[in-house]
C-alpha positions in Angstrom: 74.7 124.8 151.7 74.6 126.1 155.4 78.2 126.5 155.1 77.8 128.4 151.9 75.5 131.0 154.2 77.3 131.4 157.2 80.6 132.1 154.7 78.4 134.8 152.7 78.1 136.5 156.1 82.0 136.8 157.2 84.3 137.1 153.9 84.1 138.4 150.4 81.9 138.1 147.8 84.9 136.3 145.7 86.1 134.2 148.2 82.1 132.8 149.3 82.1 132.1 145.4 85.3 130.0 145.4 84.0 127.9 148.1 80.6 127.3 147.5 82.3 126.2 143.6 84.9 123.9 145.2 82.5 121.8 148.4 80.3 120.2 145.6 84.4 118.7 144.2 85.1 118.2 147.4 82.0 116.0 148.6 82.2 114.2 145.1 85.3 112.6 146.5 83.8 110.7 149.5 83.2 107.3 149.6 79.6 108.0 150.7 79.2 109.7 147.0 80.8 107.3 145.2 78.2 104.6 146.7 75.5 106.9 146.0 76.5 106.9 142.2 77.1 103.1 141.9 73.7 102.5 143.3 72.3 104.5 141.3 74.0 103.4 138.0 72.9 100.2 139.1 69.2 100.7 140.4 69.4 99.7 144.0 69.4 101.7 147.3 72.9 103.0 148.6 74.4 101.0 151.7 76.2 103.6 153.7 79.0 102.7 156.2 78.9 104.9 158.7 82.4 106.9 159.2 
């Protein structure tokens, strides 16, 4: 989201709106993510590893 601010501030309007579309894609990618969903799916808190 900060990112998503400090873009608003140096390029176009389009442009801000392409990114801020395309980081949620991006983070859904991570491994961090996918732990988030399994533990979820399956009702238990998320181990992280840090990396």
């Amino acid at each position: 989201m900060k990112d998503d601010l400090d873009d608003s501030l140096r390029i176009d309007y389009p442009t801000a709106l392409h990114r801020e579309a395309e980081r949620p894609v991006q983070a859904s990618r991570t491994e961090g993510h996918k732990e988030a969903m399994r533990a979820f799916v399956t009702k238990r808190k998320p181990v992280f590893v840090g990396k």
